[in-house]
MARZADO-839039 format. One record per residue (C-alpha): residue number from 1; z, x, y. Coordinates in Angstrom, 2 decimals. Layout:
REM MARZADO-839039
+-----+---------+---------+---------+
: seq :       z :       x :       y :
+-----+---------+---------+---------+
: NUM :       Z :       X :       Y :
...
+-----+---------+---------+---------+
This chain:
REM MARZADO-839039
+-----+---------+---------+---------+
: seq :       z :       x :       y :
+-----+---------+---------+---------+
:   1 :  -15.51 :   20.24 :   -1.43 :
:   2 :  -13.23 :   18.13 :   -3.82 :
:   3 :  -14.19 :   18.47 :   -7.57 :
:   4 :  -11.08 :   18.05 :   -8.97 :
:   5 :   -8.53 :   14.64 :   -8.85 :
:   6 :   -5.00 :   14.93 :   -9.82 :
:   7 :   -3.69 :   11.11 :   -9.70 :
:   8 :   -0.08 :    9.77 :   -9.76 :
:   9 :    0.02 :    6.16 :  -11.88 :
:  10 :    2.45 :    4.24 :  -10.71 :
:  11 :    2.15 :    2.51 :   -7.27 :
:  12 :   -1.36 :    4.24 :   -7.33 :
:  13 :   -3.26 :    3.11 :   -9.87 :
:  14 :   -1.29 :    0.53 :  -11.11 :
:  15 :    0.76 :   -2.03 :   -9.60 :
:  16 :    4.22 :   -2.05 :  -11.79 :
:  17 :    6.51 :   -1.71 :   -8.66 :
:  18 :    7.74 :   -5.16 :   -9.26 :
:  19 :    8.93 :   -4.15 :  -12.59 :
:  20 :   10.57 :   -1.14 :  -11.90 :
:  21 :   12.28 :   -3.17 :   -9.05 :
:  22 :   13.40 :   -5.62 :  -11.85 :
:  23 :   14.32 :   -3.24 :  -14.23 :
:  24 :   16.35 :   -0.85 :  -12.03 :
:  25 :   18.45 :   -4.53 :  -11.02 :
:  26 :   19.00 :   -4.93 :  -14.26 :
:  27 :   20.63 :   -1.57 :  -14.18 :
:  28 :   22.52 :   -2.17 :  -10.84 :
:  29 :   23.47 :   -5.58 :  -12.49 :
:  30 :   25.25 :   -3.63 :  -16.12 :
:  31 :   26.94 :   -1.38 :  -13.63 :
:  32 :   28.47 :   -3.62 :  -11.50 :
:  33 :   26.63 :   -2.64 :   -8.85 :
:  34 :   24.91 :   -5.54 :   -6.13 :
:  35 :   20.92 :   -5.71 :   -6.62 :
:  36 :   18.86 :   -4.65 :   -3.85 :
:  37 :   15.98 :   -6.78 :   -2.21 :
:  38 :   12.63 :   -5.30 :   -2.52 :
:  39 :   12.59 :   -3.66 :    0.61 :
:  40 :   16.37 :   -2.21 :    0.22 :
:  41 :   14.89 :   -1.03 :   -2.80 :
:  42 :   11.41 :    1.04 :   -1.50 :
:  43 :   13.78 :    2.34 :    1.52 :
:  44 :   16.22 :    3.76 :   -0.99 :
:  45 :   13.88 :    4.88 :   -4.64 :
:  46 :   12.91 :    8.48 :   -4.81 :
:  47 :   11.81 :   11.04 :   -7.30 :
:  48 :   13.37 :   12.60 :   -9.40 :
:  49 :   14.85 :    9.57 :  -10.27 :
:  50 :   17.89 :   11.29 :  -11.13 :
:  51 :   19.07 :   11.65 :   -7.14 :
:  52 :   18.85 :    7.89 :   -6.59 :
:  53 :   20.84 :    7.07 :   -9.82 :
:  54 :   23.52 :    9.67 :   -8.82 :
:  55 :   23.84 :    8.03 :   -5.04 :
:  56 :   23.99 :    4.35 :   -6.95 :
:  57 :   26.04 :    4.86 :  -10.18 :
:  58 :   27.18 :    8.44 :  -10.23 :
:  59 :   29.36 :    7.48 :  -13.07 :
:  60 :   26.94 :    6.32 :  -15.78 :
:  61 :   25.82 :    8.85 :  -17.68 :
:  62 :   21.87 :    9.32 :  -17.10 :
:  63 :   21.22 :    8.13 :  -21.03 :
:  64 :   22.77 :    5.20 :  -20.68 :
:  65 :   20.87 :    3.96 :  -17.43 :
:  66 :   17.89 :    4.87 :  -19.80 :
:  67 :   18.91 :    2.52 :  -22.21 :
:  68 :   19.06 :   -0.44 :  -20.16 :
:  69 :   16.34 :    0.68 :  -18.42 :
:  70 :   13.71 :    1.03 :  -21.97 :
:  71 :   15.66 :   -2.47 :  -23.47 :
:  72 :   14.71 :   -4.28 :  -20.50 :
:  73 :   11.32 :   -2.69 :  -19.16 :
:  74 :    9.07 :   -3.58 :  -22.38 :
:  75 :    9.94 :   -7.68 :  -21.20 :
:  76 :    8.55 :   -6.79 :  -17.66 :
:  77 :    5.39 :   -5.15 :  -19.42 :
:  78 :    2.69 :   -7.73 :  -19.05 :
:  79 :    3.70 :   -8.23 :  -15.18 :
:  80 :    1.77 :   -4.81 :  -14.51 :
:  81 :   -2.00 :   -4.62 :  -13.51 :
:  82 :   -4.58 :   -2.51 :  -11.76 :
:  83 :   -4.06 :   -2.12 :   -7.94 :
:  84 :   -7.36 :   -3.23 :   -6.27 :
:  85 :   -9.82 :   -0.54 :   -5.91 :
:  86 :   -8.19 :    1.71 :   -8.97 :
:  87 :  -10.87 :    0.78 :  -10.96 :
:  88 :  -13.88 :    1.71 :   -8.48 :
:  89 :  -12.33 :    4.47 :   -7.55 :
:  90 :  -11.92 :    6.02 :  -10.79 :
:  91 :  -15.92 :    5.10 :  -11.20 :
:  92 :  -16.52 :    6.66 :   -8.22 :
:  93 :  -14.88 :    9.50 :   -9.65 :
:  94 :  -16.70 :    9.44 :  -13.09 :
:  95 :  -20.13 :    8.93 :  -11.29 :
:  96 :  -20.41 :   11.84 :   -9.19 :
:  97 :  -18.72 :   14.11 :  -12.28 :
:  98 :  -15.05 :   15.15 :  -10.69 :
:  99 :  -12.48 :   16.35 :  -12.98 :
: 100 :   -9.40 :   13.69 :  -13.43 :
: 101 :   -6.11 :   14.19 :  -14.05 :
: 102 :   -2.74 :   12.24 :  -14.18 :
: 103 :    0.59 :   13.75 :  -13.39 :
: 104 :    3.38 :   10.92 :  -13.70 :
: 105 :    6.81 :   10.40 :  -14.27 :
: 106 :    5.49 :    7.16 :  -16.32 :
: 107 :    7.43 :    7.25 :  -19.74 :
: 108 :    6.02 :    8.04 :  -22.69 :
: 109 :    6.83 :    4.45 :  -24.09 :
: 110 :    5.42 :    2.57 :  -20.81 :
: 111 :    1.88 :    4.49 :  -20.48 :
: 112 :    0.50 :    3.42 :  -23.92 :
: 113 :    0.58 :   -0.28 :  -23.24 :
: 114 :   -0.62 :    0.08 :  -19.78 :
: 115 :   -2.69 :    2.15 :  -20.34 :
: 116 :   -4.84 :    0.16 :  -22.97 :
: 117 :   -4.33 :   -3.07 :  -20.91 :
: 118 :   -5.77 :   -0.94 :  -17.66 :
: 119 :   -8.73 :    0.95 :  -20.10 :
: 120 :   -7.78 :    3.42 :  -17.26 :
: 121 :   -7.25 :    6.17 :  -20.25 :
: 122 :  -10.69 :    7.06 :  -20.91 :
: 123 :  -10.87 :    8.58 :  -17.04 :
: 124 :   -8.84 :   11.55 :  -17.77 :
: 125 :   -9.77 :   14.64 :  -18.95 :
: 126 :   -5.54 :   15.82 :  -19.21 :
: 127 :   -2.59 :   13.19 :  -19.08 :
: 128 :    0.95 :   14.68 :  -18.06 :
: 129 :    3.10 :   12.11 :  -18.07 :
: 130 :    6.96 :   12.01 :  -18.20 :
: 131 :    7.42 :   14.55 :  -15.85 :
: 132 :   10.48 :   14.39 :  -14.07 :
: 133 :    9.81 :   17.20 :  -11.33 :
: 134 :    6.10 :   17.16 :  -10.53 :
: 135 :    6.57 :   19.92 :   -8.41 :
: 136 :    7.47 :   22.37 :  -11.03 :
: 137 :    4.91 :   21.08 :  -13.14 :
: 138 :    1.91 :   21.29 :  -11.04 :
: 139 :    1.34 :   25.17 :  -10.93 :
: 140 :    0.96 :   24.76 :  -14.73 :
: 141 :   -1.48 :   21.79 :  -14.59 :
: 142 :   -3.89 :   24.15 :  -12.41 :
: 143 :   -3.63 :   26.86 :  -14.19 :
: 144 :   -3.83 :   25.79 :  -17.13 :
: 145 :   -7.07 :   23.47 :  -16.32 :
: 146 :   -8.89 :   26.58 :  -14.27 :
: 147 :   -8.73 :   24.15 :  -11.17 :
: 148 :   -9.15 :   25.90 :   -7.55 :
: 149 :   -6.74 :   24.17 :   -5.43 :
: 150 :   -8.78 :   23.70 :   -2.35 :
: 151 :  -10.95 :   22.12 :   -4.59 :
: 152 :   -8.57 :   19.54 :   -5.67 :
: 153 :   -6.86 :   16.64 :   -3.89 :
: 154 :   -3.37 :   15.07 :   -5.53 :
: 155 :   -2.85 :   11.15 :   -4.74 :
: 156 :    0.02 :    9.25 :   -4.86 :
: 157 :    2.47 :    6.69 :   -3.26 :
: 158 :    5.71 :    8.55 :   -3.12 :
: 159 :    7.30 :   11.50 :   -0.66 :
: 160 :    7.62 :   13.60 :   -3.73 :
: 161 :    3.83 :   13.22 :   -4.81 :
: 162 :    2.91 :   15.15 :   -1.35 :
: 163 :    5.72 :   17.56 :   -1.68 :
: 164 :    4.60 :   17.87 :   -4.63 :
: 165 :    0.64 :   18.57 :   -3.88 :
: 166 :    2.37 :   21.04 :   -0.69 :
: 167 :    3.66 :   23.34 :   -4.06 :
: 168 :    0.26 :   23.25 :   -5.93 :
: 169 :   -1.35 :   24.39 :   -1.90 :
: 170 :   -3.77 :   21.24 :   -3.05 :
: 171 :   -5.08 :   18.60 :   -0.61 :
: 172 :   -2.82 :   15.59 :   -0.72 :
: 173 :   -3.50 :   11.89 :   -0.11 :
: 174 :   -1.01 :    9.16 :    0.33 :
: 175 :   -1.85 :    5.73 :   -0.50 :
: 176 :    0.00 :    2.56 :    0.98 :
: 177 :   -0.08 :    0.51 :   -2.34 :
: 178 :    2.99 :    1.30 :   -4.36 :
: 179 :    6.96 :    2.46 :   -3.38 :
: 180 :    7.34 :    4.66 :   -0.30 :
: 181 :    6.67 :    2.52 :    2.68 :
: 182 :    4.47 :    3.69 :    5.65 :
: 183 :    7.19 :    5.46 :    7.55 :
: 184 :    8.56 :    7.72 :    4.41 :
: 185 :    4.76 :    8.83 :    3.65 :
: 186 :    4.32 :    9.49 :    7.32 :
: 187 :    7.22 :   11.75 :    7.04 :
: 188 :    5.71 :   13.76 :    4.55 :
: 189 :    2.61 :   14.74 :    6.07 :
: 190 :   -0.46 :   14.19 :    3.68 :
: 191 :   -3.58 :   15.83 :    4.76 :
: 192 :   -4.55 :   11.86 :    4.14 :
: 193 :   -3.13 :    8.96 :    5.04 :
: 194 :   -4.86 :    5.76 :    3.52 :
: 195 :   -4.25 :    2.22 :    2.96 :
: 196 :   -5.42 :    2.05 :   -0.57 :
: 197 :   -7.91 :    3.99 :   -2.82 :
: 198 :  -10.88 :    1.95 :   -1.60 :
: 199 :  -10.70 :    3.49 :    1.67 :
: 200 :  -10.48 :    6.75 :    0.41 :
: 201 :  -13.77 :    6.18 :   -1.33 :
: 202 :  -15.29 :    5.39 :    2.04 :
: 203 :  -13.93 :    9.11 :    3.31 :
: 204 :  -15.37 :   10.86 :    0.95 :
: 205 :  -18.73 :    9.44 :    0.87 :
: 206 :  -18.65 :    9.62 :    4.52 :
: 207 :  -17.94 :   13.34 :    4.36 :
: 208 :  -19.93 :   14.17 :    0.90 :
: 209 :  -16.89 :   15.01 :   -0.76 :
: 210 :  -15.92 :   17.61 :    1.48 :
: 211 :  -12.51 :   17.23 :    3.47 :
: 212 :  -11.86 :   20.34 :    5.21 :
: 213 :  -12.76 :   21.15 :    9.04 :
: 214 :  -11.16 :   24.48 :   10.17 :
: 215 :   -8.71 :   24.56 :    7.28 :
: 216 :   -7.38 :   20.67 :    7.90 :
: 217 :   -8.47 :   17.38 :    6.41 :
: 218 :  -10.86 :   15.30 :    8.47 :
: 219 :  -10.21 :   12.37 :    9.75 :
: 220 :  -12.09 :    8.63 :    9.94 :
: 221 :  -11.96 :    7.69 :   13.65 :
: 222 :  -13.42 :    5.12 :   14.81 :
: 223 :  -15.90 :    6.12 :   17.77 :
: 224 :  -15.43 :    2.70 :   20.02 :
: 225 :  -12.93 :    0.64 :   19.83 :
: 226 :  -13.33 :   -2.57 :   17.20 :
: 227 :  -13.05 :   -6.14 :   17.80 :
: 228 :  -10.95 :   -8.20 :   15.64 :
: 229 :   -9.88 :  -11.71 :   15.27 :
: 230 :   -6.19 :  -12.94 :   14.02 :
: 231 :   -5.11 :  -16.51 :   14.53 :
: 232 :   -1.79 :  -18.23 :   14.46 :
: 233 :   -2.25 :  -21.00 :   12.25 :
: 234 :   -0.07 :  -24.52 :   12.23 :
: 235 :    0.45 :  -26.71 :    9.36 :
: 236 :    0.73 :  -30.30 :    9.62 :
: 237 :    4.58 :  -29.96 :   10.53 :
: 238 :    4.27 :  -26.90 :   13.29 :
: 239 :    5.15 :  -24.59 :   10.88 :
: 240 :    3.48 :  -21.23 :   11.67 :
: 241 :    2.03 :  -18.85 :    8.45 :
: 242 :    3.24 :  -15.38 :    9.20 :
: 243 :    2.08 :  -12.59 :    6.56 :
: 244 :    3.65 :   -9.63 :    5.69 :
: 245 :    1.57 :   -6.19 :    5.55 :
: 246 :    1.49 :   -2.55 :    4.26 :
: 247 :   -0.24 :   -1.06 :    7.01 :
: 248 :    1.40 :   -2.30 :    9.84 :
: 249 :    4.77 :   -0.78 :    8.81 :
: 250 :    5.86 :   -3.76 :    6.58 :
: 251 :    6.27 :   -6.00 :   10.29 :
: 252 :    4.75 :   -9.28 :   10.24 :
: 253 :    2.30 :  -10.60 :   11.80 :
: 254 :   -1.01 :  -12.64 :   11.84 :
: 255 :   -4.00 :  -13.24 :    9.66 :
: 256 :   -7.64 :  -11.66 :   10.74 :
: 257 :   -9.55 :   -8.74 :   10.89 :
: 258 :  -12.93 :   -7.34 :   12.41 :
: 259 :  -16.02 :   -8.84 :   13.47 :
: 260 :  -19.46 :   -8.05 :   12.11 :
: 261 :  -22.22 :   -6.97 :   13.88 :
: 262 :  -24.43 :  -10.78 :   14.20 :
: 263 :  -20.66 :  -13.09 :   13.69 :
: 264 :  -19.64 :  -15.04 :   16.93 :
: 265 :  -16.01 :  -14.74 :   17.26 :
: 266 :  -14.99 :  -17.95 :   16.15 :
: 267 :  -17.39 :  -17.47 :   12.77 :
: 268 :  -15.23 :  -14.12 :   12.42 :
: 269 :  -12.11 :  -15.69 :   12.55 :
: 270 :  -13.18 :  -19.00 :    9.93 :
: 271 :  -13.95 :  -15.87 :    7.58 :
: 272 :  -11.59 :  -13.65 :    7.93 :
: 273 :   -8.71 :  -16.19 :    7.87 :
: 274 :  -10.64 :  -17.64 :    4.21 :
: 275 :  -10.68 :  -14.27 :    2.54 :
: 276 :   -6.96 :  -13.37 :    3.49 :
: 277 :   -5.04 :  -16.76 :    3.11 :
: 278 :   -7.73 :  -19.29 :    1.61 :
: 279 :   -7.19 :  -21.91 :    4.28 :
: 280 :   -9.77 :  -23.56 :    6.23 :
: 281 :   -8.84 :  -24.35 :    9.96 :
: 282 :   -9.67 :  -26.47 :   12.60 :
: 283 :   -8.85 :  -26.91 :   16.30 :
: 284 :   -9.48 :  -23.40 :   17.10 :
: 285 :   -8.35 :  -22.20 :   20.69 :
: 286 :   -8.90 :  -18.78 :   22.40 :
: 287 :   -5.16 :  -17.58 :   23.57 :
: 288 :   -6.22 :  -14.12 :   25.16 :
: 289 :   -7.09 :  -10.54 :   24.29 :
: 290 :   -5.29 :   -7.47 :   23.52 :
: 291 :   -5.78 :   -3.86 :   24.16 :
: 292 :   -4.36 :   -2.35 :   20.84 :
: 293 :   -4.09 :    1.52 :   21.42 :
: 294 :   -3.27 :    4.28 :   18.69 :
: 295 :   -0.02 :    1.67 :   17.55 :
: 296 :    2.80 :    3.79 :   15.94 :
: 297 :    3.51 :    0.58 :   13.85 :
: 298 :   -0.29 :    0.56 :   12.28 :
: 299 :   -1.10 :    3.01 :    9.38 :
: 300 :   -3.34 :    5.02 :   11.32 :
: 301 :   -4.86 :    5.93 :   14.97 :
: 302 :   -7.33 :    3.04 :   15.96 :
: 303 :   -7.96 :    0.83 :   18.84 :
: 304 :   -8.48 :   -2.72 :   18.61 :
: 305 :   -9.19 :   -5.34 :   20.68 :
: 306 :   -7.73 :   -7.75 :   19.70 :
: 307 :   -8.98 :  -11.51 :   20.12 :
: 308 :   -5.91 :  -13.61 :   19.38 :
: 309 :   -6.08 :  -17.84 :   18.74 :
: 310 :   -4.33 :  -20.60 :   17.64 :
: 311 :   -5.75 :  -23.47 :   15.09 :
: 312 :   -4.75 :  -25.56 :   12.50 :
: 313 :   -5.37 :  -25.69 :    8.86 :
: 314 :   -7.05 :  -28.27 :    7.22 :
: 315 :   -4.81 :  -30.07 :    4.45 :
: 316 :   -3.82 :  -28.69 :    1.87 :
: 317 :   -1.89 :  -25.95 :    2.92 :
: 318 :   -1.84 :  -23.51 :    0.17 :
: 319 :   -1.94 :  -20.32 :    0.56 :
: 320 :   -3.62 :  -17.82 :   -1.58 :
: 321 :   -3.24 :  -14.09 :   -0.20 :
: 322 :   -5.69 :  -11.17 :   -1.00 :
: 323 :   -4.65 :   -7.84 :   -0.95 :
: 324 :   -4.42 :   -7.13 :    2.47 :
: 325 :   -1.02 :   -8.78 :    2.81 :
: 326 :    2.16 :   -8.67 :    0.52 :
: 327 :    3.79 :  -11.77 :    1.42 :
: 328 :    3.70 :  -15.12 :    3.38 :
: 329 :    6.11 :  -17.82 :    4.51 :
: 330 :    5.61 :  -20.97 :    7.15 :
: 331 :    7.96 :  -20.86 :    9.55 :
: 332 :    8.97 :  -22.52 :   12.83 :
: 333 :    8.80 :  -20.73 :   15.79 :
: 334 :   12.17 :  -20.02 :   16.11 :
: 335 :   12.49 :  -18.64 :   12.63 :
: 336 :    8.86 :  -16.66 :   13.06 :
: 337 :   10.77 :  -14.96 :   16.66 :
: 338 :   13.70 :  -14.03 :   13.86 :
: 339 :   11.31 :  -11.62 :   12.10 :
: 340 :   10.55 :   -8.22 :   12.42 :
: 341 :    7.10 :   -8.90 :   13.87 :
: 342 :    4.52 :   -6.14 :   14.78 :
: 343 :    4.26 :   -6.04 :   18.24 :
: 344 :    0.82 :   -7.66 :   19.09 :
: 345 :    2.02 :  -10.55 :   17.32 :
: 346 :    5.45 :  -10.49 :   19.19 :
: 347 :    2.95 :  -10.84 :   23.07 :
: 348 :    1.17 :  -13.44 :   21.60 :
: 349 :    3.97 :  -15.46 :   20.31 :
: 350 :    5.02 :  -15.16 :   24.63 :
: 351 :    1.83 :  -15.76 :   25.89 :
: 352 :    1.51 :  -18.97 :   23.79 :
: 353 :    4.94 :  -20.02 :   25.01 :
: 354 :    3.74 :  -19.53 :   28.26 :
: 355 :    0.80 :  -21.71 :   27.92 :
: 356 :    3.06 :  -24.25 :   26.76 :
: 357 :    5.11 :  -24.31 :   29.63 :
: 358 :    2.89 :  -24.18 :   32.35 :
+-----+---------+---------+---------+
């Protein structure tokens, strides 16, 4: 049974990745070094720190890149907030009377101010913070806490957070909200594998707190398979909206998601595609269905069937993501076949073509 929480901050709690990415192109920038697109820059950051600074600009000493980095961080400050679920989760926590911890490599100057604009503080019974190495630092944070490591899971966003929960033999959880993308994480092999601390909740009050079957970490699988709805969706010039999401590897794709027990299909998809992009649509038609089976590119084992259509949206066309997706862009179709599109979204893009043609 879990009783203890060790949390990273960054990219788990918080969302401050877009800041860091700033800040460390302002470094790239004073060493005369090209910046790196947000994706160049979650395929190449790791921890320690100090290994991706020595592959980019091994010749600037390490306290220099710190002083750029603290003169330019503090104007990037107000950009960071609470990832969604952070704060339920930690309630969660509070509510069923787990011990919480935070083991970050957060600087001592950044974690005050985020800290009081988060009220996330108040959670934690121990803060280590600044810690280059969590891996040689978690053996002490056990110890020193009396904490029973199968009693105690470590979450975080990075390769080194489930190294580092591998050293302190602790359960470890990997969350899809911060740097490392899905295949980096996957590499690691966390005993959990989630798409952001909301869904963790759901595990463990499926499984009263307990993760362990036979020595591994259970697993949430889905008994039948689940219907779902996505939708292509046309503006008012045939541009079509493509979003851009965590849990299908960072490919992009379509809006949707499943239907509830009592929704008709077409109700599904009006409500799903309102809660991810804020558009209303019209001129809804029924394309075909997919058989979506255990897909390498999604976060997680799962089959879908997948009821794909096209529609329009009704004017005005602005767009207004939740959290399920990172980024949008309308695109025509030749410029939506130019992306690195998930693979369901790829067959429907040829069965539409098809239709059009025949």
């Amino acid at each position: 049974m879990i009783l203890n929480v060790i949390f990273d901050w960054s990219g788990t709690l918080v969302d401050d990745l877009p800041a860091v990415w700033r800040a460390t192109n302002h470094i790239l920038a004073k060493a005369g070094r090209p910046e790196m697109s947000l994706a160049e820059f979650r395929a190449e950051f790791c921890l320690p720190f100090k290994g991706f600074y020595d592959r980019h600009t091994p010749e600037i000493p390490m306290a220099q890149l710190e002083e750029w980095y603290h003169a330019i961080f503090p104007t990037l400050q107000d950009s960071v907030e609470p990832l969604p679920h952070a704060r339920a989760f930690l309630d969660f926590c509070r509510a069923r009377g787990l011990r919480l911890f935070l083991l970050s490599t957060v600087h001592s100057r950044q974690f005050p101010p985020q800290a009081e604009r988060t009220g996330f503080a108040g959670y934690f019974e121990r803060v280590y913070i600044e810690v280059m190495d969590k891996r040689e630092k978690i053996g002490e944070l056990l110890a020193e806490n009396g904490l029973n490591p199968r009693e105690t899971i470590f979450i975080g966003d990075m390769q080194h957070d489930i190294e580092t929960a591998r050293h302190g033999n602790v359960w470890s959880c990997a969350v899809l909200t911060g740097f490392n993308r899905l295949e980096e994480l996957r590499a690691s092999r966390p005993d959990l594998l989630v798409e952001h601390l909301g869904e963790l909740q759901q595990i463990l009050e499926r499984n009263g707190l307990d993760l362990s079957v036979n020595g591994h970490a259970k697993t949430v699988a889905d008994a039948r398979p689940i219907a779902t709805v996505g939708a292509l969706i046309y503006n008012d010039t045939d541009d079509m909206l493509m979003v851009r999401t965590r849990k299908w590897s960072d490919k992009w794709g379509i809006p949707g998601g499943k239907i509830e027990r009592g929704e008709t299909a077409e109700i599904a998809l009006r409500r799903e595609l309102k809660e991810e992009t804020d558009l209303d649509v019209d001129d809804i038609r029924f394309v075909f269905v997919q058989d979506c089976i255990n897909s390498p590119e999604f976060y997680r084992p799962a089959h879908f069937l997948l009821l794909n259509y096209t529609c329009r949206c009704v004017a005005p066309a602005n767009v207004r993501l939740n959290e399920e997706a990172q980024e949008f862009r309308w695109v025509s179709e030749a410029a939506a076949l130019a992306l690195d599109l998930n693979q369901p979204t790829r067959a429907l893009f040829e069965a539409v073509r098809k239709t059009k043609t025949s």
